[in-house]
C-alpha positions in Angstrom: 34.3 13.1 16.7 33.8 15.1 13.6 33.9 12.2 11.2 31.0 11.0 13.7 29.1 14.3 13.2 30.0 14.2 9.3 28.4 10.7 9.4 25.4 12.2 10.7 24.6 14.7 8.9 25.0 12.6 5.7 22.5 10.0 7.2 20.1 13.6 7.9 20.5 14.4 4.5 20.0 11.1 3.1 16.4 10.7 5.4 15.5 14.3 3.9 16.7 13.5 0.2 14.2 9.8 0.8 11.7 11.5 2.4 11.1 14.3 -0.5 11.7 11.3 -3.4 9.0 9.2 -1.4 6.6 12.3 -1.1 6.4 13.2 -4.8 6.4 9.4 -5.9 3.3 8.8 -3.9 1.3 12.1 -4.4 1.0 11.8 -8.4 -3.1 12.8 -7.3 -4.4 14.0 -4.4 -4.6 10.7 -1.9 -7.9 10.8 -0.6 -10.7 8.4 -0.5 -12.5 9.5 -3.7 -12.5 9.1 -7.6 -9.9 12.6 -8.9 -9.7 14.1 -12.1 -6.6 15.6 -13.3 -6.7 17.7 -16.3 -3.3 16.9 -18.6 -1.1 19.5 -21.3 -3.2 22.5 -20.9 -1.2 26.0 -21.5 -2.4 28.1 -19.1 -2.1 30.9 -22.2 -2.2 30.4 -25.7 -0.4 33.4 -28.5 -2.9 33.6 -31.1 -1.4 35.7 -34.5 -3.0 39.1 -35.0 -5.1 37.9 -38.5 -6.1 34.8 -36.7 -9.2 33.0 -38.0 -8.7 29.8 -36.6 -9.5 27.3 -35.3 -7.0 26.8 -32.3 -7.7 23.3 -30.9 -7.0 21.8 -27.7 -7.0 18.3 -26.1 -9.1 17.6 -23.7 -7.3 14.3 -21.9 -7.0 13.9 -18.5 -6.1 11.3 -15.8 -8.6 9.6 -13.3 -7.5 8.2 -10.4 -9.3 5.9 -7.8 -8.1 6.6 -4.4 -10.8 4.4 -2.3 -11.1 0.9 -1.2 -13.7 0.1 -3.9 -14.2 -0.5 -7.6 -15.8 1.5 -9.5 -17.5 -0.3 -12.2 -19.9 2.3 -13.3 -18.9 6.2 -13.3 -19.7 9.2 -15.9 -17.5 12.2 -15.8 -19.6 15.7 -17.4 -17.7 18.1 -19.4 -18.6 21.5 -19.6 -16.9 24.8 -20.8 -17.6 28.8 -20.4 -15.6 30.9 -23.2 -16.6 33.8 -25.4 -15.8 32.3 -28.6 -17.2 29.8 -31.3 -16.8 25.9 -30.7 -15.9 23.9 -28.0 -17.2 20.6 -26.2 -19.5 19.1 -29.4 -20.2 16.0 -27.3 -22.9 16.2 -25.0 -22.6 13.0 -23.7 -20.7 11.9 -20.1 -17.6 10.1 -20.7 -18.0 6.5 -19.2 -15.3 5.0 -17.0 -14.5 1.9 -14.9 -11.7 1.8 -12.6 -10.4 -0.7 -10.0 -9.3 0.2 -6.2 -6.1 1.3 -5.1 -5.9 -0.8 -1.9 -5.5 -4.8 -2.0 -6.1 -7.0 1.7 -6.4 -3.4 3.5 -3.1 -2.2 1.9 -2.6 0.8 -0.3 -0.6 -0.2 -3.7 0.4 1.9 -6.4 -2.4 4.2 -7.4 -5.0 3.0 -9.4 -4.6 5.5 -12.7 -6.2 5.7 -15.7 -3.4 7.9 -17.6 -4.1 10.1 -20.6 -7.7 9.2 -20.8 -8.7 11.5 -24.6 -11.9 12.9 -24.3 -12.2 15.0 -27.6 -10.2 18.0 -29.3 -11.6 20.9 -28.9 -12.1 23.5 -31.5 -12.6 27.3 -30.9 -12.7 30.4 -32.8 -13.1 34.0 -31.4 -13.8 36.2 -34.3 -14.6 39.5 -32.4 -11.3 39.3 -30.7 -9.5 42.9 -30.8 -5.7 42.7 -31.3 -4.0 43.2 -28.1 -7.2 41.4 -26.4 -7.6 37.9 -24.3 -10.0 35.7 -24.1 -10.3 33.5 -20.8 -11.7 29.9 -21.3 -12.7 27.7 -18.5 -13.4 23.8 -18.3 -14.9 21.9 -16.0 -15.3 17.9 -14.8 -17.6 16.7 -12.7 -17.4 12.5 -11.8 -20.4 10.8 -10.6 -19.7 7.2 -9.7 -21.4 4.4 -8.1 -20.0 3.1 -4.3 -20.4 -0.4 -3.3 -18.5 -1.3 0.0 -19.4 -5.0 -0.1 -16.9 -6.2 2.5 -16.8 -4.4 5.0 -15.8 -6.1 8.1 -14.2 -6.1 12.0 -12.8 -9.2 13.7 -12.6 -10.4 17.0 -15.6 -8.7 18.9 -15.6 -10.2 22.0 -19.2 -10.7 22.5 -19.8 -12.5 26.6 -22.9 -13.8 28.5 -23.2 -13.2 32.7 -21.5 -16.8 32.6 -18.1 -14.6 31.4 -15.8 -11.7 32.3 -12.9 -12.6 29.9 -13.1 -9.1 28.4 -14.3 -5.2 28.3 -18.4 -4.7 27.3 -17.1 -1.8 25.7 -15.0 -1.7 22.8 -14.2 0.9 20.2 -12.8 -0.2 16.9 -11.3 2.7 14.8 -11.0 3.1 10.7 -7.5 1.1 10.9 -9.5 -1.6 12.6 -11.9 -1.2 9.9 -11.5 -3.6 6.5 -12.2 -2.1 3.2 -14.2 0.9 4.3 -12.0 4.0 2.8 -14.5 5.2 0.7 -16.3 8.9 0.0 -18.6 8.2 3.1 -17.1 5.8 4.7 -17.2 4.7 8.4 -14.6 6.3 10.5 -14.9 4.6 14.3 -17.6 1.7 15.6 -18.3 1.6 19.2 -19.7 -1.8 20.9 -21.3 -2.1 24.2 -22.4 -5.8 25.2 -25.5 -6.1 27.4 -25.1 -9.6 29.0 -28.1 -11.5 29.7 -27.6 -15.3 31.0 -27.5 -17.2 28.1 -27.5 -14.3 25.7 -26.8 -11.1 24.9 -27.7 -7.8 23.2 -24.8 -6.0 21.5 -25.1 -2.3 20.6 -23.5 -0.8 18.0 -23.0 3.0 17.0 -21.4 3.1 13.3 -19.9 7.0 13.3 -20.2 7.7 9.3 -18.0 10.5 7.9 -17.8 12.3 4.7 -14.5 14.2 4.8 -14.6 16.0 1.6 -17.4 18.8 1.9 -17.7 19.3 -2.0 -18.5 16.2 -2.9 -22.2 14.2 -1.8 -24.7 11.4 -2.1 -27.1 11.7 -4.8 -29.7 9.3 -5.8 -28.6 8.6 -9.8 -26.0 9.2 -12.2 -27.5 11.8 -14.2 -25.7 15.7 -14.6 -28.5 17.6 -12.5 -28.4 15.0 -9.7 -28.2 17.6 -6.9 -31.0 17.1 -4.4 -30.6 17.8 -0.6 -29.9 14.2 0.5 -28.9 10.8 -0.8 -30.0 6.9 -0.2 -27.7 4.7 1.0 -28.1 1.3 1.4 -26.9 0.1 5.0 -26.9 -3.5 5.5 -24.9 -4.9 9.4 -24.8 -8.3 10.3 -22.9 -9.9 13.4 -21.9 -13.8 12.5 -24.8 -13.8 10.1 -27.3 -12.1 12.6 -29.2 -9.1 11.1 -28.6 -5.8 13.0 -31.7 -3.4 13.7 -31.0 0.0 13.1 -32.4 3.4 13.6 -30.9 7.1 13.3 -30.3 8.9 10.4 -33.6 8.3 8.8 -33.2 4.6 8.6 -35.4 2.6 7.1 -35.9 -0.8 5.8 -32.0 -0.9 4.6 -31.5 2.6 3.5 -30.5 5.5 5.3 -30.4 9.7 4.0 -27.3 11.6 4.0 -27.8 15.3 4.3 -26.0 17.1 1.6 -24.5 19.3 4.2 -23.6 16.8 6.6 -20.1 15.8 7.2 -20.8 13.0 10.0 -23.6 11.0 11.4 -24.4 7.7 13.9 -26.2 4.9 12.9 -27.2 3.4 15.9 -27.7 -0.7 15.6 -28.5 -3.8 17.5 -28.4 -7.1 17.8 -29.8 -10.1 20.0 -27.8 -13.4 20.2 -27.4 -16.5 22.1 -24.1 -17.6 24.0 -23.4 -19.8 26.9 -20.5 -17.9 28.0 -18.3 -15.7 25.1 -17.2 -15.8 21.6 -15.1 -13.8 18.9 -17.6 -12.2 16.4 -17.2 -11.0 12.6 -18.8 -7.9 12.1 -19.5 -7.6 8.3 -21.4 -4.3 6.7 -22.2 -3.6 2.7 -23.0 -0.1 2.1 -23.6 1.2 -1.7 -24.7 4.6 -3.2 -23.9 6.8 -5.8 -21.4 9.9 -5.0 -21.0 13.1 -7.1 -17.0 14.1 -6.4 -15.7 17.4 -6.5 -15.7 20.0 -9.9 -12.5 20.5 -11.2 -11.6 22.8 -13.5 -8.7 24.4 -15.9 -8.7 27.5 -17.5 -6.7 28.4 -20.6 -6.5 32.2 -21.7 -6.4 32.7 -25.5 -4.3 36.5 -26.1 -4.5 37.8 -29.3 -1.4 39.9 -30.3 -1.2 43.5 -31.3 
């Protein structure tokens, strides 16, 4: 009986021990849906001598990390920095990056990382720093990044005529049922509700979009200031090659607005087609827009000694 309970509490520990290794293998960045910035080797203080003149530099590097279901072949990260010094970020131009997805067939692989990514050195001086003083400094990132969810798709919708009762008119399909939509807005849940007719039938769709990180949102170009009160995006549903119509959400044409403060929406879609009796649909949906992500920053505090 003991050896039993000895046995068991080594298999609890084991599960525990795999469990923790697991959990700090896969969470080198934050896993969510979005494009992270990870700032690398920054002291959080720096000495500096009494008679120091300098300059002190510091590397700016950092890793970028693509946590959605798309590539991003166009993105800009902006640099900035607040100090009360001399020096600093000389290059006033975004840093341009291209990064590939982190899922493959629906799956998540190994994070899609671009490690130690070398901006600049920085160079700063603070000249009116009293010994015994500190001086804070404070950098910032910002990553703007164009979306395109080209294949985005749901199988087996069991679309049926009056000839058929083989299956529910109503059918929810949630994000796991959902290929390649993981994305900044992204679509979380799609409900369908056939209409039956004789030999056709109209098929509704609502497409529940969702935004789950509230820092981050839609803008209209990749530019620094891009920060107006809603965002384009382009919204494009078809069922087995048949256009949806859509309304809701502003939608026009193929575009939609997202609010800036708005974390969820319906898009609310039909469609007309002709069966006989039923048939097992491919939903597809391409949605693309451009997403400002989330600041991050890192502060380093120079202290000057006595």
């Amino acid at each position: 009986m003991k050896a039993n309970k000895l046995i068991f509490s080594l298999f609890i520990i084991s599960v525990v021990f795999i469990a923790a290794c697991g959990l700090e293998e896969n969470n080198i960045l934050p896993k969510n849906n979005e494009v992270d910035i990870v700032f690398k080797n920054i002291r959080n203080e720096v000495p500096l001598s009494r008679d120091f003149l300098g300059p002190e530099i510091i590397r700016l590097q950092v890793d970028i990390a693509n946590n959605g279901e798309f590539d991003v072949n166009n993105g800009v990260i902006y640099f900035t920095d607040t100090h009360a010094g001399i020096g600093g970020i000389s290059n006033d131009l975004p840093y341009q990056f291209s990064i590939a997805s982190s899922f493959s067939n629906g799956k998540r692989i190994s994070p899609s990382i671009l490690s130690d990514q070398t901006i600049e050195e920085l160079y700063y001086e603070f000249p009116s720093l009293d010994a015994g003083s500190q001086a804070l400094l404070t950098i910032s990132a910002k990553p703007v990044y164009e979306v395109a969810l080209n294949d985005i798709f749901v199988e087996g919708i069991y679309i049926q005529s009056l000839n058929s009762k083989e299956c529910n008119d109503r059918e929810t399909y949630s994000s796991s049922k959902i290929k390649n939509s993981r994305a900044p807005l992204m679509i979380d849940k799609i409900e369908k509700i056939n209409v039956p007719g004789d030999s056709e039938a109209r098929v509704n769709f609502n497409f529940y979009l969702k935004k789950p990180d509230r820092k981050g949102f839609v803008v209209n170009d990749l530019s620094a200031a891009a920060d107006s009160n809603f965002g384009f995006v382009n919204f494009i549903a078809e069922l087995d090659g048949n256009p949806l119509t859509c309304s809701g959400l502003n939608y026009f044409g193929s575009q939609l607005s997202w609010d800036k403060s708005k974390t969820d929406g319906v898009l609310r879609c039909e469609v007309q087609v002709p069966i006989e009796e039923f048939s097992y649909s491919i939903l597809t949906v391409s949605m693309d827009y451009i997403y400002s992500g989330a600041i991050k920053s890192a502060s380093v505090k120079f202290i000057k000694n006595v």
